[in-house]
N, C-alpha and C positions, 0 to 999 in steps of 0.2 A: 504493500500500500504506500509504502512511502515514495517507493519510485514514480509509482501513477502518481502522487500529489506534486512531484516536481517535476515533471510532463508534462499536467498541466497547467501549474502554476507559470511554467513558461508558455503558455500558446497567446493569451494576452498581448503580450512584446512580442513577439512571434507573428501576429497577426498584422498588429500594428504596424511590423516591418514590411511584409509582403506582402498585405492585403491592397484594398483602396484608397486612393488618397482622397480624405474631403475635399480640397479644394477643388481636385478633377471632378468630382461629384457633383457640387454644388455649382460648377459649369451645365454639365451635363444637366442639372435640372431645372436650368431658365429657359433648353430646348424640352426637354423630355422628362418631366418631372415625377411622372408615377414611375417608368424604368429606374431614374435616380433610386428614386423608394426604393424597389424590391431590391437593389445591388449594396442601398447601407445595409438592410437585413441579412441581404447572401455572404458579409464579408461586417463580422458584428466587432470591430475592431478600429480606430482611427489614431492616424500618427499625430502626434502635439505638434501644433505650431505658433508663432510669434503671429498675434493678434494683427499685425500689417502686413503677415502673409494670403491675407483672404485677400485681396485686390489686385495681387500680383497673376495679372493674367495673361501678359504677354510672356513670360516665361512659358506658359504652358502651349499657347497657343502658336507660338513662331515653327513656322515652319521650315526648319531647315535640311540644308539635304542628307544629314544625316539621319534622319526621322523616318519613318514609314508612310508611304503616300499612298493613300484608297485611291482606285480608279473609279471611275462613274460606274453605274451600276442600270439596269434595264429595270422598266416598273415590275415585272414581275421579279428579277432576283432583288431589287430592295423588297418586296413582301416578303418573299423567303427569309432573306436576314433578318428584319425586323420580328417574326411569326418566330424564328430560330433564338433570337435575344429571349423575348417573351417567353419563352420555354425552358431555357436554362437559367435565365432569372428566378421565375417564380419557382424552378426547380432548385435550387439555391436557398431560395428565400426558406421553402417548406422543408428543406434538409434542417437547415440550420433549427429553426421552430421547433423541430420533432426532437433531435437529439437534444436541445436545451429542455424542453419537457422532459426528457427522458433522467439526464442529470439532478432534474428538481425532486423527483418522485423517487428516482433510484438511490438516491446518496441524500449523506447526512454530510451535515455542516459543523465543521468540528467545535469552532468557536462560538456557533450559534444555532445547536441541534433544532430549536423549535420552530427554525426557519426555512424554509424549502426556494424562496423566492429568488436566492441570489443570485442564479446563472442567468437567468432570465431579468433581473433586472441591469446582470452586464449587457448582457445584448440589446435592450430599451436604451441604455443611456446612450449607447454608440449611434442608436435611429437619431436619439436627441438631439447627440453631437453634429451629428450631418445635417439635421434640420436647423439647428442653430449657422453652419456654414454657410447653410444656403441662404437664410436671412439676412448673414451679413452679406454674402454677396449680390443680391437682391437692392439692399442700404447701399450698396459702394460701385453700383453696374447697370449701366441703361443701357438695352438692346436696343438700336434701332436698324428697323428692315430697311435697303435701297432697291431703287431699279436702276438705279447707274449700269453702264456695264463692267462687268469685273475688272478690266485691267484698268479704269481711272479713277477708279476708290482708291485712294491716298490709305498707305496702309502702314502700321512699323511689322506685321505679322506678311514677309515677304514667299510668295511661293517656288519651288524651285523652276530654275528653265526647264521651258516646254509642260509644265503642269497649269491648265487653264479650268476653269469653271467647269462644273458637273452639268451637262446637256440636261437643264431640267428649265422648264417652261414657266415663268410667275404667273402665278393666278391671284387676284385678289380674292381673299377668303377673311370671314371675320368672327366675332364668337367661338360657338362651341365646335364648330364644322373646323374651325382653323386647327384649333387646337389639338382637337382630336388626330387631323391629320398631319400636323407635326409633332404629335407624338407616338405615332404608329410609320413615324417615317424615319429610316436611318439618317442621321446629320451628315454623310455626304449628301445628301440626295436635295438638301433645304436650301431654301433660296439665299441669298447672300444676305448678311447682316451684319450689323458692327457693335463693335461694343465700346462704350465710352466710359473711365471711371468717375465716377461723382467727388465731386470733395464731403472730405470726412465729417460724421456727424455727432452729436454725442450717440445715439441709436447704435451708430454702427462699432464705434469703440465699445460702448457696455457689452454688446451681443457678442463681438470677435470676443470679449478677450471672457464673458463667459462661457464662449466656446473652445477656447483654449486651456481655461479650467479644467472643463469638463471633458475632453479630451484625455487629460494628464488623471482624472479621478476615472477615470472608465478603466485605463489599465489597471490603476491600483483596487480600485474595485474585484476585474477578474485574476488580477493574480492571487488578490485575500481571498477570493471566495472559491474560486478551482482547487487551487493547492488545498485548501481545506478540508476537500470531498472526501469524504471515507465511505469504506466497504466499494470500494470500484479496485480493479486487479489491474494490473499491469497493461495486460495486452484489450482488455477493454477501454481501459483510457487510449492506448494506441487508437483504436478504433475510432474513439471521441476526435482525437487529433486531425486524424483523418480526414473525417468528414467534413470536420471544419477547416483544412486546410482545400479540399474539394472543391467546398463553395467559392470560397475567398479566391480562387486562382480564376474559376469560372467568371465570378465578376469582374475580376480586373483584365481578363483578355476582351470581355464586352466594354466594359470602360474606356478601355485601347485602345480598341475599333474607334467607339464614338468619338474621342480624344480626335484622333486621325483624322476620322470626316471633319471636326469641327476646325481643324486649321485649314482645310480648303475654301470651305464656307462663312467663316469669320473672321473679319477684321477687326483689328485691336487698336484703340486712338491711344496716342501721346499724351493731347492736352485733357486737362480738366474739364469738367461742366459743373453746372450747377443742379 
C-alpha cells in the first residue's frame, strides 16, 4: 500500500506536467467552449502560472515554421474530425468520472476516513481552475471577426511561406445557429478573426491571480488526498494511473490539433484596446 500511495500521490505533478495547459484551453474556449469543457474534465490537472500569463497569447498563437501546420480540410472530413474530437473527448471526460467514483467509494482516506469526496473534488477544482482561465481570458481578449482578405490583416502571428487561408466561404450567421456551428466546427476550418488584448482590469487581476491560487491548491489538494488512499494495491493504483494518464494525453493531442488550426485562422494584435 505504501507504494500505491506514492504513485499516486505523484500523478497530481505528473499531470500537471503532461496534461493541458489552461491557457491553450481557455483559447480554445472563446472558439469552442463546451469541447474546452469536456478536455479540462478529460485531463483533471492544470500547470501554475504567473497571473500575467493569461494574456500572453501571441506566444501560443505565432506560427512559426517550426510548429505543425493543419492543411484545409473538405466539409465532410472537418465532420469526421470534429464527430472524432466529440468522441474521444467525452470519452475522456467519462473515463476520468468513473475511475474518480471509483477511488471515492473504493478507498478510504487516511487523514480523513469519514470523507469519500476528495478525488473528486480534485478533479472539480481543476474544471474550476480552467473556468477561472477562461474568465480571465475573456476580461483580457476581444475577438473580432474580419472579411479582409487574409494576407492584408496586419498580423504579429506570421504564417509560414506558401501557407494561405483555409478555402472556407464567410457566411454571415448570428445567434444560436452561429454558435453552434463554430462549435461543431474544427478551428482550421473558421473564418479568420483576431484577437486584441484589453488593458488590464481590476476583474481580471482578482480572477488571474485566483486562478493561479487555485491552480497551485489543486495539486496540493491531489497529492494530500491520493497519497492518502488506502486499501488500493499496487498494481491497481497502476491501473488508476493509467487511465488517467489515457485521458490526459487524448486531450492534449485534440488540444494540439485545435492549437494548430487556430494559428492559421487567428491573428494576434500588438497594440492595446480599450
Amino acid at each position: 500500500m505504501a507504494a500505491a500511495a506514492v504513485l499516486l500521490g505523484l500523478l497530481p505533478t505528473t499531470l500537471a506536467v503532461l496534461g493541458s495547459n489552461s491557457r491553450e484551453t481557455s483559447l480554445l474556449a472563446l472558439r469552442r467552449p463546451f469541447l474546452a469543457l469536456l478536455l479540462a474534465i478529460g485531463a483533471p490537472a492544470v500547470s501554475p502560472l504567473r497571473s500575467t500569463q493569461h494574456a500572453d497569447h501571441a506566444q501560443i498563437l505565432t506560427q512559426g515554421e517550426d510548429r505543425i501546420t493543419i492543411p484545409s480540410l473538405t466539409t465532410f472530413n472537418a465532420a469526421l474530425v470534429a464527430c472524432a474530437q466529440y468522441l474521444f473527448a467525452c470519452a475522456s471526460a467519462f473515463n476520468v468520472a468513473h475511475v474518480t467514483w471509483q477511488l471515492c467509494i473504493l478507498t478510504v482516506n487516511s487523514f480523513s476516513p469519514g470523507a469519500v469526496f476528495y478525488p473528486a473534488l480534485w478533479v472539480a477544482t481543476a474544471v474550476l481552475v480552467n473556468i477561472g482561465g477562461y474568465l480571465s481570458t475573456l476580461l483580457r481578449t476581444r475577438v473580432q471577426m474580419t472579411s479582409e482578405p487574409y494576407e492584408k490583416v496586419p498580423r504579429t502571428a506570421l504564417l509560414p511561406p506558401g501557407a494561405g487561408r483555409p478555402d472556407v466561404k464567410s457566411k454571415k450567421r448570428t445567434g444560436a445557429m452561429a454558435w453552434l456551428l463554430r462549435e461543431a466546427t474544427p478551428c482550421v476550418q473558421h473564418d479568420q478573426s483576431r484577437i486584441q488584448v484589453r488593458k488590464e482590469s481590476w476583474k481580471f487581476i482578482f480572477i488571474s491571480w485566483l486562478t493561479s491560487v487555485g491552480a497551485m491548491s489543486n495539486i496540493l489538494l491531489g497529492t494530500l488526498s491520493l497519497s492518502g488512499a488506502l486499501y488500493i494495491s499496487t498494481g491497481d493504483a497502476i491501473v488508476v494511473i493509467a487511465r488517467f494518464f489515457g485521458s490526459a494525453m487524448l486531450c492534449r493531442i485534440i488540444l494540439n490539433f485545435e492549437m494548430a488550426g487556430m494559428r492559421r485562422t487567428v491573428d494576434v494584435f500588438d497594440e492595446i484596446v480599450d
